[in-house]
C-alpha positions in Angstrom: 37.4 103.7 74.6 41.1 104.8 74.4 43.1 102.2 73.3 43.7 98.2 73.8 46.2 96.0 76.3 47.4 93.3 74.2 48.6 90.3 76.1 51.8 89.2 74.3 53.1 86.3 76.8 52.3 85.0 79.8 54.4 83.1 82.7 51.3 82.7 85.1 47.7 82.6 85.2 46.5 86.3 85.1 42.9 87.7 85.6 40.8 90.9 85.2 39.9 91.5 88.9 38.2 95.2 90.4 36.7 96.0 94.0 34.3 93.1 93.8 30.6 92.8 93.0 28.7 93.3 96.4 25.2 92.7 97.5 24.8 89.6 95.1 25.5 86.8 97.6 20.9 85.6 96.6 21.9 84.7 93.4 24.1 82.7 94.9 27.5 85.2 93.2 30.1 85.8 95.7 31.4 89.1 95.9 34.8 88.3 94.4 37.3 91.6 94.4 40.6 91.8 94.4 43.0 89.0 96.5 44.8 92.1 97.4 42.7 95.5 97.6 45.0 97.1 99.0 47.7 97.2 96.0 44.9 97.1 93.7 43.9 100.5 95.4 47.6 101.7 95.1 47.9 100.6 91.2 44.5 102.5 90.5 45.5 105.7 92.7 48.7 105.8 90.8 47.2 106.3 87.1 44.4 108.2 88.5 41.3 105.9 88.4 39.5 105.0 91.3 40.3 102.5 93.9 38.4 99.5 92.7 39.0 100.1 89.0 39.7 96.9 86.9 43.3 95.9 86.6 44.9 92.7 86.4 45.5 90.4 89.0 48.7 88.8 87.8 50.3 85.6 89.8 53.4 86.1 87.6 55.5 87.8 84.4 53.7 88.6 81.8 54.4 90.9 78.5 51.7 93.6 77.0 51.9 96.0 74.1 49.5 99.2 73.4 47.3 99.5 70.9 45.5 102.2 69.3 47.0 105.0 71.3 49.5 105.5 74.4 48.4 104.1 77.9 49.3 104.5 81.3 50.4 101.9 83.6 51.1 100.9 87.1 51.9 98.2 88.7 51.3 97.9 92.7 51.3 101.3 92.6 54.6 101.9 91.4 55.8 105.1 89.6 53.3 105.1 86.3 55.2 103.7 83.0 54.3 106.3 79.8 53.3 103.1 77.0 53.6 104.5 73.5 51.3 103.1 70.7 52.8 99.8 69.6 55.6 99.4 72.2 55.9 96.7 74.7 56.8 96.5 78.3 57.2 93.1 80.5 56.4 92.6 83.8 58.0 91.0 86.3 56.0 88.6 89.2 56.0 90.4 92.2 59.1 90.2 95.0 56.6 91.4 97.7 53.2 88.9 97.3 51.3 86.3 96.2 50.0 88.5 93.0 50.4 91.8 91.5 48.2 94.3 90.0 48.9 96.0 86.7 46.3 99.0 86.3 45.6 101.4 82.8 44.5 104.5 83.4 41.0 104.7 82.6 40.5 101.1 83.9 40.4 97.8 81.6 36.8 98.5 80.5 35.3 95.0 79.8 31.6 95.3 80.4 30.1 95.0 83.9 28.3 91.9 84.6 26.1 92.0 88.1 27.6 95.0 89.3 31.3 94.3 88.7 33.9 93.8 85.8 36.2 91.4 87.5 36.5 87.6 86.9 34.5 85.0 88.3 35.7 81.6 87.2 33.8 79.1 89.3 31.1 80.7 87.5 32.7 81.8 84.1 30.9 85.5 84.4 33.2 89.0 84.2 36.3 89.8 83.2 37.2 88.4 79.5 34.8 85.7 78.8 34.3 84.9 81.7 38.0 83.3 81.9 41.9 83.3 82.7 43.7 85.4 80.4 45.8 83.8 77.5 48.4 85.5 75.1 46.9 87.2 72.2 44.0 88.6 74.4 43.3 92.6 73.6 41.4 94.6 76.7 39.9 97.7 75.9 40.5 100.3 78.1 38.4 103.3 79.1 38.9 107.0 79.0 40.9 108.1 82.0 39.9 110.2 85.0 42.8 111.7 86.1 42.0 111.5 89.7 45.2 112.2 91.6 45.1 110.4 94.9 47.8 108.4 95.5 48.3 106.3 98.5 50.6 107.4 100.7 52.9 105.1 102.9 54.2 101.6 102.6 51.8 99.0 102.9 53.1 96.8 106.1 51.7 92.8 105.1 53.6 91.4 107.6 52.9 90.1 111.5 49.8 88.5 112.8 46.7 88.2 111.0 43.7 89.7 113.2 40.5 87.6 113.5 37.5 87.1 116.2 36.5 84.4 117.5 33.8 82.5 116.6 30.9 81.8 116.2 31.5 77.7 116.6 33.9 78.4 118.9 31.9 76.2 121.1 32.0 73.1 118.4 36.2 73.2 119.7 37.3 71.7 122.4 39.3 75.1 124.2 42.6 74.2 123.3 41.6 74.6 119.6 41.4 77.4 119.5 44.6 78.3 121.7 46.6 76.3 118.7 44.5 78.4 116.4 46.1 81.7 118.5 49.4 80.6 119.8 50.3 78.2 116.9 52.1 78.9 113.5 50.8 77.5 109.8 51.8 77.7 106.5 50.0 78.7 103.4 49.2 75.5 101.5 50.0 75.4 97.8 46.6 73.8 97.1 45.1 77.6 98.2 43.3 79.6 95.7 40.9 82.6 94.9 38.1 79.9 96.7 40.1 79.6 100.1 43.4 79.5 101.2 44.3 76.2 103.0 46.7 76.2 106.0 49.2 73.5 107.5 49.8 73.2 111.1 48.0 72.1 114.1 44.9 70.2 113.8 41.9 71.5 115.1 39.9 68.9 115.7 36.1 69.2 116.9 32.9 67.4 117.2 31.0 68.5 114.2 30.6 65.4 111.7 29.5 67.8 109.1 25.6 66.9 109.3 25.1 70.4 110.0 22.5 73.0 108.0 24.3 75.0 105.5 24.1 78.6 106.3 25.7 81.5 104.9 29.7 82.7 104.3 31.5 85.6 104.0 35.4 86.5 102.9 37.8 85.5 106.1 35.8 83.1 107.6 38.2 80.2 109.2 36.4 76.6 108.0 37.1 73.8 109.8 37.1 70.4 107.8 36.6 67.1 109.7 40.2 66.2 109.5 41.2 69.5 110.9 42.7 71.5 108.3 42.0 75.6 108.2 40.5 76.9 105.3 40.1 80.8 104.8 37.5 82.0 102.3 38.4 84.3 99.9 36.8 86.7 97.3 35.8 83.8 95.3 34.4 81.5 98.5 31.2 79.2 97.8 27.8 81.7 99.1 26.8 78.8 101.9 28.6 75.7 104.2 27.9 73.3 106.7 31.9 73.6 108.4 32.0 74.7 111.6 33.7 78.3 111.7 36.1 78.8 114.6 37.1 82.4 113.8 36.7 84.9 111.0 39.8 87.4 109.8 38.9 91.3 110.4 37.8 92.8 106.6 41.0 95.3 107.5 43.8 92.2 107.2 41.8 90.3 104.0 44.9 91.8 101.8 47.3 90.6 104.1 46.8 87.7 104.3 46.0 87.3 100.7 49.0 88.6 100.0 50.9 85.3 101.8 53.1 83.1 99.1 52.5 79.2 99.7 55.1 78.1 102.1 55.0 81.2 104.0 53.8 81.4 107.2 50.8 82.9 109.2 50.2 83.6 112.7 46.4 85.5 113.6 46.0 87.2 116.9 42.5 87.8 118.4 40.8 91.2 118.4 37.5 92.1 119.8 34.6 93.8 117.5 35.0 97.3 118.3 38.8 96.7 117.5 37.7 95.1 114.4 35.5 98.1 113.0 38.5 100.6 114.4 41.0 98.7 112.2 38.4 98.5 109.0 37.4 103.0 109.2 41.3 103.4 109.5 41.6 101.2 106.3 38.6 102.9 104.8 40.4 106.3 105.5 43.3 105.5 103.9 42.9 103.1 100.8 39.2 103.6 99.8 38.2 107.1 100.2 37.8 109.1 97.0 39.4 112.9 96.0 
């Protein structure tokens, strides 16, 4: 271990997120990760961890001191901030997105529950205790790597969301799903880490929800029976009975996770192939280790 992050004040609900905990979706654990990967990636790459390190996934300011010895942090990837022993540094909420990401080098090194160190809190597992963070909290940190591969670019978030279609397409009556493509909505402030809710054009179907639950995944577009959109995200239940009209590419989950409420969202189809195109160029350039 090499040294502690204090949490000194808080102006928003912050959590201990990482790359997610795959391959657990039988015991009914979703595979969480980061709202954003993509500036969690950037934050980790800065300070030299790897991409899906453990950081903090912060939806505002909040204020840290070190303790026990000097750390390294990033936030968003941002030019690294040297922390001596004791001192204190505030950060501001984010001017870009929906959260922020505030990584140590070495990583915040609570212990790995499942296959992952980030926060579950529909199920109170990972992270610290299982829970939001609260002032007074101390995260230990782990030794650092020192693997220098920063990401290299801006990060474009905005324009249309990508998704395909499907598969209960057919549960929609066709001009559903042209106001799913050609109309505009705006993020809900009732969205969280389970789904992000979207106002704008009904999209009414047939399905009375009697259907047989079946499995979800991150991105898939539910439809409720009054017509509201709901995208999954990390934290999204493991099974539904909703019909699903369309599911957003794995490439654009950080972009549109990265939308404030009250912001809008527009999604543009793309076929498969496009899909796995978009997802080996993201791959490429966010995930790939030195």
């Amino acid at each position: 271990m090499a040294g502690w992050l204090e949490l000194t004040a808080m102006r928003a609900p912050a959590t201990v997120q990482d790359g997610g905990r795959p391959g657990q979706m039988h015991h009914g654990v979703p595979p969480g990760g980061a709202m954003v990967p993509e500036l969690l990636a950037q934050a980790n790459r800065a300070v030299g961890n790897r991409w899906d390190a453990a950081a903090l996934e912060c939806l505002g300011a909040l204020e840290l001191r070190a303790r026990g010895a000097p750390l390294r942090l990033s936030v968003d990837g941002r030019e690294p901030h040297a922390l001596d022993e004791g001192e204190v540094l505030r950060v501001p909420a984010s001017e870009r997105a929906s959260v922020s990401y505030l990584a140590v080098a070495g990583g915040v090194d609570v212990p790995v529950v499942l296959g992952g160190r980030g926060t579950l809190l529909v199920a109170r597992l990972g992270g610290h205790e299982g829970r939001m963070l609260r002032p007074g909290d101390s995260l230990p940190v782990g030794d650092a790597l020192s693997l220098a591969m920063p990401v290299e670019g801006p990060w474009e978030e905005s324009g249309p969301i990508r998704l395909t279609l499907g598969p209960d397409t057919r549960h929609f009556d066709s001009l559903m799903a042209a106001s799913l493509l050609g109309g505009t909505f705006t993020v809900s402030s009732a969205s969280d880490r389970v789904g992000m809710r979207l106002q704008g054009p009904a999209l009414a179907h047939g399905d009375e929800g009697a259907r047989t639950s079946r499995p979800m995944v991150r991105g898939a577009i539910q439809v409720t029976l009054s017509g509201e959109p709901i995208v999954l995200g990390p934290d999204h239940p493991t099974t539904g009975g909703y019909p699903v009209i369309a599911t957003v590419i794995r490439a654009d989950w950080g972009r549109l996770g990265a939308r404030r409420a009250g912001t809008s969202v527009e999604f543009q189809a793309v076929s498969p192939h496009e899909a796995r195109e978009a997802w080996r160029e993201h791959m490429q350039r966010f995930h790939a280790e030195p």
